[in-house]
C-alpha positions in Angstrom: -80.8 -15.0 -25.8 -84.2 -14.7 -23.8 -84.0 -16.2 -20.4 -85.9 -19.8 -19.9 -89.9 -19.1 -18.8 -90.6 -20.3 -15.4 -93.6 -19.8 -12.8 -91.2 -18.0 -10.2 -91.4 -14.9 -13.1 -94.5 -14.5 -13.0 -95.2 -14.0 -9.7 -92.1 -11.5 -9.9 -93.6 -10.2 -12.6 -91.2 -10.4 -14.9 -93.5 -11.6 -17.6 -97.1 -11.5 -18.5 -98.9 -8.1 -18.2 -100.1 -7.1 -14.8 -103.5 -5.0 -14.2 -105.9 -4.5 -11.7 -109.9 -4.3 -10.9 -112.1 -2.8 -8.7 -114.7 -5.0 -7.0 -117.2 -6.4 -9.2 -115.4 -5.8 -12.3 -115.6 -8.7 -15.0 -112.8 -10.2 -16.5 -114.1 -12.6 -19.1 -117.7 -13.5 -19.9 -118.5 -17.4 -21.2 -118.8 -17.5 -24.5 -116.4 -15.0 -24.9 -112.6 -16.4 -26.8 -109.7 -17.1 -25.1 -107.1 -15.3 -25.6 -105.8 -14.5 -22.2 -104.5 -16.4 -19.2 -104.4 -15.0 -15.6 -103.0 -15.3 -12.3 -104.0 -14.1 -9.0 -101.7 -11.6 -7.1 -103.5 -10.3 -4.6 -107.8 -10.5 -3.4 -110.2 -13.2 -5.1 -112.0 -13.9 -8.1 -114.8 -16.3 -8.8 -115.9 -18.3 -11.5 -119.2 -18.7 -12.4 -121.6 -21.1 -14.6 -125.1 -20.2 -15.9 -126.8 -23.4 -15.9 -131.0 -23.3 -16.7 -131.3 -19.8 -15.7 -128.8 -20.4 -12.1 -125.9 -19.3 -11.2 -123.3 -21.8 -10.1 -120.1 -20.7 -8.6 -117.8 -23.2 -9.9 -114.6 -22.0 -7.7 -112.9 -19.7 -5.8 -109.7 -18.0 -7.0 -107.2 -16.7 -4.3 -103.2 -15.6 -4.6 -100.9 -17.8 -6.7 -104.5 -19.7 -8.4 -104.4 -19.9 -12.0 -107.3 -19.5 -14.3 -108.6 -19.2 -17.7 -105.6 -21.6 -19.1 -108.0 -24.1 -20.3 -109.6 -22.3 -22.9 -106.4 -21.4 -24.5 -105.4 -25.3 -24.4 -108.8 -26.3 -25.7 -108.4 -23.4 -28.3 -112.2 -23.1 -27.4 -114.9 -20.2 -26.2 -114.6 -19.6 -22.2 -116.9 -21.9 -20.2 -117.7 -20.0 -17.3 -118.0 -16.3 -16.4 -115.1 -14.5 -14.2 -115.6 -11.7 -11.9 -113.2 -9.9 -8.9 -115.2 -10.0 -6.0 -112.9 -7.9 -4.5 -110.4 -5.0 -5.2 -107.8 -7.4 -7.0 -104.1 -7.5 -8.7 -103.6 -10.3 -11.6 -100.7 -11.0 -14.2 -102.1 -11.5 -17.9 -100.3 -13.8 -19.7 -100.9 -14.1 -23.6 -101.4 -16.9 -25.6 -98.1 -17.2 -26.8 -96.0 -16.3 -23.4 -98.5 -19.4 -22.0 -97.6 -22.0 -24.5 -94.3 -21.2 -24.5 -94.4 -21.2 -20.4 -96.0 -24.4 -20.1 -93.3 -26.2 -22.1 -90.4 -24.4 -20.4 -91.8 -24.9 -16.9 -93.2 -28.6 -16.4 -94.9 -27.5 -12.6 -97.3 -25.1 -14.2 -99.1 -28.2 -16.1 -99.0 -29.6 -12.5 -100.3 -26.6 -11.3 -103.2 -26.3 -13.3 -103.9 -30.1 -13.4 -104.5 -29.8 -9.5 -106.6 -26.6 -9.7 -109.1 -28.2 -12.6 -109.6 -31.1 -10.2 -110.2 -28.6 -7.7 -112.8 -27.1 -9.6 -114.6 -29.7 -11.0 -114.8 -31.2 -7.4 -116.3 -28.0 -6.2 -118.4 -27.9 -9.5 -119.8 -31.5 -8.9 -120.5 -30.5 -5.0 -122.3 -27.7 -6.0 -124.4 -29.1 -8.4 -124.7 -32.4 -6.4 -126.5 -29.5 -3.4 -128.3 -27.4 -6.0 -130.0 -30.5 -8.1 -130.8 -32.3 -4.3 -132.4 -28.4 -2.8 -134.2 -28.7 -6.1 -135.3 -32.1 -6.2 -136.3 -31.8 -2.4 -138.7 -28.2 -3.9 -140.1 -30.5 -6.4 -140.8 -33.3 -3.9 -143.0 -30.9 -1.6 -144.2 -29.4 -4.6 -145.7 -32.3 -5.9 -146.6 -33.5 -2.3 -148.9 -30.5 -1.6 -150.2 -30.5 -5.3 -151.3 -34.2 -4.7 -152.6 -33.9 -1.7 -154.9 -31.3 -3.0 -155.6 -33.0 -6.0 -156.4 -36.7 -3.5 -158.5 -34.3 -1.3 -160.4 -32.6 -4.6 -160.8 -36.3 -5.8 -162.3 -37.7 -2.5 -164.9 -35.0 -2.4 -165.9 -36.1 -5.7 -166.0 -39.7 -5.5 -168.0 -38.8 -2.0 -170.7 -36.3 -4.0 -170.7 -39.3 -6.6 -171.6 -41.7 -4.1 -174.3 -38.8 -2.7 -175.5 -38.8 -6.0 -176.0 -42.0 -6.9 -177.6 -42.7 -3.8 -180.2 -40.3 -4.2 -180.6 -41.2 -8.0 -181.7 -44.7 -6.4 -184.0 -42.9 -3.8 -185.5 -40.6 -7.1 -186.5 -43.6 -8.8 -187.8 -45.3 -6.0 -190.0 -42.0 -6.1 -190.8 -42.0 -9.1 -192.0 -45.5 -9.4 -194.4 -44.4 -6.5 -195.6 -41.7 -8.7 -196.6 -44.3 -11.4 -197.8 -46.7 -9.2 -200.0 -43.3 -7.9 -200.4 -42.1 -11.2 -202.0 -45.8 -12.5 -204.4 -45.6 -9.0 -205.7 -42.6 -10.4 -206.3 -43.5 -14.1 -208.2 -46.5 -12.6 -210.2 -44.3 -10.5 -210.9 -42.1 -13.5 -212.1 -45.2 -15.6 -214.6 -45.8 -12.9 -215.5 -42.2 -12.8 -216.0 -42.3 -16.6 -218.2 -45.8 -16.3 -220.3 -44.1 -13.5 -220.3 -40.8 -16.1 -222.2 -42.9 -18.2 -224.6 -44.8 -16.6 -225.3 -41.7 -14.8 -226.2 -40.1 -18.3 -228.3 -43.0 -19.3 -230.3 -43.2 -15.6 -230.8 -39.3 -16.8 -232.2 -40.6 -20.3 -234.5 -42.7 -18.9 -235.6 -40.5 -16.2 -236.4 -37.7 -19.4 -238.7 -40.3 -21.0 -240.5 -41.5 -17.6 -241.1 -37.9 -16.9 -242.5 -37.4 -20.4 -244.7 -40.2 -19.9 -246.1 -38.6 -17.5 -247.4 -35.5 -18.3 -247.7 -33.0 -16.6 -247.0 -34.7 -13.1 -243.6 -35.2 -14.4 -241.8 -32.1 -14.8 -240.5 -31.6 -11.5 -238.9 -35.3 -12.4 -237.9 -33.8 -15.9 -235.9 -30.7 -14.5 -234.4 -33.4 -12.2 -233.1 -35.5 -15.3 -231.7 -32.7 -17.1 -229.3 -31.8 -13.9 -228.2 -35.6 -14.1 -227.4 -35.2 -17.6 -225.7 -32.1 -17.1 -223.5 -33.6 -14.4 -222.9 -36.5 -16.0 -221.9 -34.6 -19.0 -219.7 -32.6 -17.0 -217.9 -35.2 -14.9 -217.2 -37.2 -18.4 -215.2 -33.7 -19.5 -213.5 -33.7 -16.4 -212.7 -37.4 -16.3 -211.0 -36.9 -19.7 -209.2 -34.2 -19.1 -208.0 -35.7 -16.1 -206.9 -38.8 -18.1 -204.8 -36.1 -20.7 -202.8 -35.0 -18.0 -202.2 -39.0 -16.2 -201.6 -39.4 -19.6 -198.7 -36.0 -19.7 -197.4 -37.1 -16.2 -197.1 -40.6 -17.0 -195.2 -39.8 -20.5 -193.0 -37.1 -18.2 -192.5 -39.7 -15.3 -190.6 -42.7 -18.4 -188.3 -39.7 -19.0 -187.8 -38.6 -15.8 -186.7 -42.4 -14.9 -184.8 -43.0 -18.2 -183.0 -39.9 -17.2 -182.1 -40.9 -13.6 -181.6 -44.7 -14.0 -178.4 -43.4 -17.3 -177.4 -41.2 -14.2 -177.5 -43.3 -12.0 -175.3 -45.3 -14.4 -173.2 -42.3 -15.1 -172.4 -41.8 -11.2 -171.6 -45.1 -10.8 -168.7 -44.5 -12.8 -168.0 -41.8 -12.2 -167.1 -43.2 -8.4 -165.5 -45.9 -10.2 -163.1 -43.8 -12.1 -162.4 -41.3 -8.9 -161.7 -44.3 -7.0 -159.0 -44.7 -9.5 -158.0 -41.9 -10.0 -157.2 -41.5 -5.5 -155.2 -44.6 -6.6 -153.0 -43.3 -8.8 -152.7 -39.5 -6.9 -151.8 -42.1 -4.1 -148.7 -43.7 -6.0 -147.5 -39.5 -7.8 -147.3 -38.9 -3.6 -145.3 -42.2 -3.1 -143.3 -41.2 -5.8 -142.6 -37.8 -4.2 -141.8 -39.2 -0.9 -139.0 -41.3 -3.0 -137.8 -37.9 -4.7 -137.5 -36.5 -1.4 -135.2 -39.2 -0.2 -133.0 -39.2 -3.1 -132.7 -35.2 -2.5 -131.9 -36.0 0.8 -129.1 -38.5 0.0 -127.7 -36.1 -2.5 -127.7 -33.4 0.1 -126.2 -35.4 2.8 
């Protein structure tokens, strides 16, 4: 008749399979089935969790610790990765020599009750550090991006300002042109009216000097200048007009333009100044996440 199971044999080895590893060597991978539970003789072994790309070390295994029992129990893929982190000895115990352990020997449920509350202790301090380091990165992260962002939005609401101003001082320009520009078309109506008296004092100075004969072609000659002149300051006075005419036409587009961006500018600022607000609160926000990473850390 077999003897009765009990812990004391295993660490006598008289049951279970014993083996050893070098330093780094891997025992079990997560993921991988259970088939297998182990006990530490002699050195350390660590198990570890991948979580989002990091590696957690969910506990330290020395002499007498048990691992690897819960998968068997669970009947489920290992959670967690193990690995000797130094030269070690273990004791392999199969599925079957486990089960039948565990109900020969009521400590070992003890025993492996007190080492999963262990663990998950460790586990929860671990993660409790790693999520409060990382919410403390993302804090400063999002501090220094704001503070960027407030800085980038305060130099535009500032140039919006700037512009807007000088959109008020462009149209106050441009209104001066007009007012400039309606100076000189009444200049060149006055130009045109003296154009044309000139050319009719030149008329009448032709037919006076053909009255008289022959004493008046000295005045003749005269008369013909005046009509040329007259002729030619009527060309110029039109042309003149054409282009008050351009530059006026120019100047209501040039003041449509600015008075929309002046419009546009104004808000513009309005919507930067909002904007500042609400970069304001993200950095209120991360001076919050920083606390919380500091309570979780402390």
């Amino acid at each position: 008749m077999r003897e009765m199971m009990n812990v004391e044999q295993l660490f006598e080895g008289k049951i279970g399979e014993e083996v050893s590893l070098p330093e780094g060597e891997m025992i079990f991978r997560e993921g991988d089935a259970g088939q297998h539970m182990y006990m530490v003789l002699e050195g350390s072994v660590e198990i570890r969790l991948e979580t989002e790309g990091k590696q957690i070390t969910a506990a330290k295994l020395l002499q007498g610790d048990f691992f690897g029992e819960m998968s068997l129990l669970e009947g489920l893929p290992r959670s967690g990765t193990a690995v000797a982190v130094e030269d070690c000895r273990l004791v392999l115990l199969h599925e079957k020599d486990f089960l039948e352990l565990l109900a020969a020997d009521h400590t070992i449920a003890w025993r492996i009750m007190k080492a999963l509350s262990s663990r998950i202790r460790h586990v929860n301090r671990e993660l409790v550090q790693r999520v409060g380091k990382d919410l403390q990165e993302v804090a400063l992260q999002l501090h220094d991006h704001t503070e960027g962002v407030v800085a980038g939005i305060e130099a535009i609401a500032g140039s919006a300002g700037e512009i807007e101003l000088n959109e008020k001082q462009l149209a106050e320009e441009i209104k001066e042109v007009e007012q400039i520009s309606k100076q000189i078309g009444s200049s060149m109506a006055f130009i045109r009216t003296v154009a044309t008296q000139t050319h009719i004092l030149g008329l009448n100075a032709g037919i006076e000097a053909a009255r008289s004969g022959e004493y008046g072609r000295g005045f003749a000659v005269i008369a013909e200048e005046i009509r040329k002149l007259s002729a030619q300051s009527k060309e110029n006075a039109e042309q003149i007009a054409y282009l008050i005419e351009q530059i006026g036409s120019k100047m209501a587009a040039i003041t449509l333009a600015s008075d929309n961006s002046a419009i546009r500018s104004h808000e513009q600022a309005a919507a930067t100044s909002e904007m500042a607000a609400a970069t304001n609160k993200m950095n209120e926000l991360a001076a919050k996440l920083s606390e919380i990473a500091d309570s979780l850390r402390n």
